[in-house]
ZAMI-742190 format. One record per residue (C-alpha): residue number from 1; y, x, z. Coordinates in steps of 0.02 Angstrom, whole numbers, plus 32768, in hexadecimal, padded with zeros to 4 digits. Layout:
BEGIN
SITE   k    v    u    w
SITE NUM    Y    X    Z
...
//
This chain:
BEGIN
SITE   k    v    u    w
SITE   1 8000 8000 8000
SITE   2 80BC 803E 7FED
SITE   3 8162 7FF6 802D
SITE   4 8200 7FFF 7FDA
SITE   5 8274 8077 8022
SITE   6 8325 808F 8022
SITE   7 838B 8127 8008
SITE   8 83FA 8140 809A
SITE   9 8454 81DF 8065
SITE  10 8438 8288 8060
SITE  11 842C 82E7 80FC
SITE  12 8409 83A5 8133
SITE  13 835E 83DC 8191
SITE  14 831D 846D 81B5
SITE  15 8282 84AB 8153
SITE  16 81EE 84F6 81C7
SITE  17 822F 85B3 81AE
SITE  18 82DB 8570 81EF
SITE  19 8346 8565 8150
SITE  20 83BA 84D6 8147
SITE  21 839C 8485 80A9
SITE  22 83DB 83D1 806E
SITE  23 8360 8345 805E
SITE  24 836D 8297 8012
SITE  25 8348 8215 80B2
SITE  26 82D8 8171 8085
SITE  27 82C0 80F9 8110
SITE  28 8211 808E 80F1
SITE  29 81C3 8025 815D
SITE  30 821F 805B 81F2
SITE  31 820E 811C 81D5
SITE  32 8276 818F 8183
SITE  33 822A 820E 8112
SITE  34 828C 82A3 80E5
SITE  35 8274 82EE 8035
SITE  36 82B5 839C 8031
SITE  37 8322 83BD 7F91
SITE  38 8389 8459 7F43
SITE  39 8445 8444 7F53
SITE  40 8448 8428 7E97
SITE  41 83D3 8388 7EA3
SITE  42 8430 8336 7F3F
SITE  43 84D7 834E 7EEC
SITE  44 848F 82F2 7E59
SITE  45 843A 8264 7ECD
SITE  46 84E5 8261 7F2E
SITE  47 8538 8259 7E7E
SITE  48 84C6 81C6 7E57
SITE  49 84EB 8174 7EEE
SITE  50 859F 8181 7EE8
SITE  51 85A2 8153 7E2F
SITE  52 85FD 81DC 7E02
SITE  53 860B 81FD 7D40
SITE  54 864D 829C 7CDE
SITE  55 8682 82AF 7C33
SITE  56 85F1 82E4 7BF7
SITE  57 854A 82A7 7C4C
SITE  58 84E0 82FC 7CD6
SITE  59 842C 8303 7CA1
SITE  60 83E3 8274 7CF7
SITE  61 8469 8201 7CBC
SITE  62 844E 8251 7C0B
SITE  63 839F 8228 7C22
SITE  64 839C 817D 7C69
SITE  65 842A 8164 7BD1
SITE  66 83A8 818E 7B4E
SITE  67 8314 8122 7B9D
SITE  68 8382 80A4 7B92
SITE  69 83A9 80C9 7AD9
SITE  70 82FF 80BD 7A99
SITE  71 82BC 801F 7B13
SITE  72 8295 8056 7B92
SITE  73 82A9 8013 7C3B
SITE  74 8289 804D 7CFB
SITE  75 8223 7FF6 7D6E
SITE  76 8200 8059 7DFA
SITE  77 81E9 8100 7E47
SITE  78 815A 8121 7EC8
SITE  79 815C 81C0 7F4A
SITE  80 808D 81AE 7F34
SITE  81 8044 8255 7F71
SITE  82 8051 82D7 7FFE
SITE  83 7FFC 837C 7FD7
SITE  84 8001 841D 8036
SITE  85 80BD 83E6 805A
SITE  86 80E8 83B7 7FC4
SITE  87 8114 8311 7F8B
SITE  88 80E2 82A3 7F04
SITE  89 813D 823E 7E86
SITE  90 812F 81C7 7DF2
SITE  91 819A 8160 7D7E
SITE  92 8164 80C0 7D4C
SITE  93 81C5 8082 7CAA
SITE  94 81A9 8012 7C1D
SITE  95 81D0 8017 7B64
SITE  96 81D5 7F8B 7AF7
SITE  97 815C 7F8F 7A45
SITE  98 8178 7EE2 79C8
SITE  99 81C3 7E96 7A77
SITE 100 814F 7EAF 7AF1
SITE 101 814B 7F22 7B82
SITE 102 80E4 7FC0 7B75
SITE 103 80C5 8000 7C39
SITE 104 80D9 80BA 7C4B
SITE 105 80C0 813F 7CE7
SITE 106 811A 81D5 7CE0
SITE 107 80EA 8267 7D65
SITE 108 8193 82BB 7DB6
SITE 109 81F5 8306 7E4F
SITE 110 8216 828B 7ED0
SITE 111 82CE 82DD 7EC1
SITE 112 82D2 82B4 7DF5
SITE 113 827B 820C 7E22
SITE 114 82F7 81E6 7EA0
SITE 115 8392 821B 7E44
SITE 116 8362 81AF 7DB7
SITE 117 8335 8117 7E42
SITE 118 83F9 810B 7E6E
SITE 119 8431 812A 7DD6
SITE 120 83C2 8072 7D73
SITE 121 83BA 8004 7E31
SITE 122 82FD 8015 7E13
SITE 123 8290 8015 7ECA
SITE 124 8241 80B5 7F0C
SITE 125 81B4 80A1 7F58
SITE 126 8158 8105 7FE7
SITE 127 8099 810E 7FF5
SITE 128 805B 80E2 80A6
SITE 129 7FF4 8182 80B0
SITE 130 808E 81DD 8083
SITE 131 80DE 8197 8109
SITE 132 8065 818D 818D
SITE 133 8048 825B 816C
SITE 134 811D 8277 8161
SITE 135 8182 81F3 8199
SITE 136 81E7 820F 8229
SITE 137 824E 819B 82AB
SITE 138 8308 81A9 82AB
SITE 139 8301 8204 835D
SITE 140 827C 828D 8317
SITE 141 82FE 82AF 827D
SITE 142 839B 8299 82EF
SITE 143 83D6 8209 828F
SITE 144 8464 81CB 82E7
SITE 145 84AD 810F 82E8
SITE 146 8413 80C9 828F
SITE 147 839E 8047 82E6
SITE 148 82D3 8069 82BC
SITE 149 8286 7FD7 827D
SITE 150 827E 7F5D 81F9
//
């Protein structure tokens, strides 16, 4: 089973060596699970978030652009895997042949998936065993002025 999850912002952590790294925070089913990110990929989530545009377009705008363009549509994007500390993502879209929709599943980084969640309002979704092996409460992550529980 998998919940929907909602992005609540990016926040900094500290990675198990002690580096303070950003990661993109998704609350589901009560639990926060932090998914570590490069500062490139949470200025491009906070970008997407913020709906900030350039002159010319940032790649995941350029590429959500050109789905668009030839039919295709996103449904969804499911966090569905947790190996050796590495998450798990894929893109579920849809393209459309003589008018009907042709599903498709697209393997990517939960930061790629993510930035191109905020950027087409589809849902991202966590698994359950994803979040029963990494979610954390909002007292474990020091997440302030947020109440646990849905």
């Amino acid at each position: 089973m998998s919940h929907v999850a909602e992005l609540t912002g990016i926040a900094t952590g500290d990675t198990p060596s002690g580096e303070e790294v950003p990661a993109a925070l998704l609350r589901a089913r009560g639990e926060y699970l932090p998914v570590f990110v490069t500062d490139d990929q949470a200025d491009a989530i906070r970008r997407g978030l913020n709906g900030d545009s350039f002159d010319r377009p940032l790649t995941h705008d350029l590429f959500v652009r050109m789905v668009a363009e030839f039919g295709g549509a996103f449904d969804r994007v499911r966090i569905d895997d947790l190996r050796e500390g590495t998450f798990y993502a894929k893109i579920d879209a849809q393209r459309y042949e003589a008018g009907e929709p042709e599903p498709l599943t697209f393997d990517a980084r939960p930061s790629d998936a993510v930035a191109i969640a905020v950027r087409t309002d589809c849902p991202i979704e966590v698994a359950d065993d994803v979040l029963d092996a990494a979610g954390r409460s909002a007292e474990e992550l020091g997440v302030d002025g947020v109440e646990d529980g849905d």
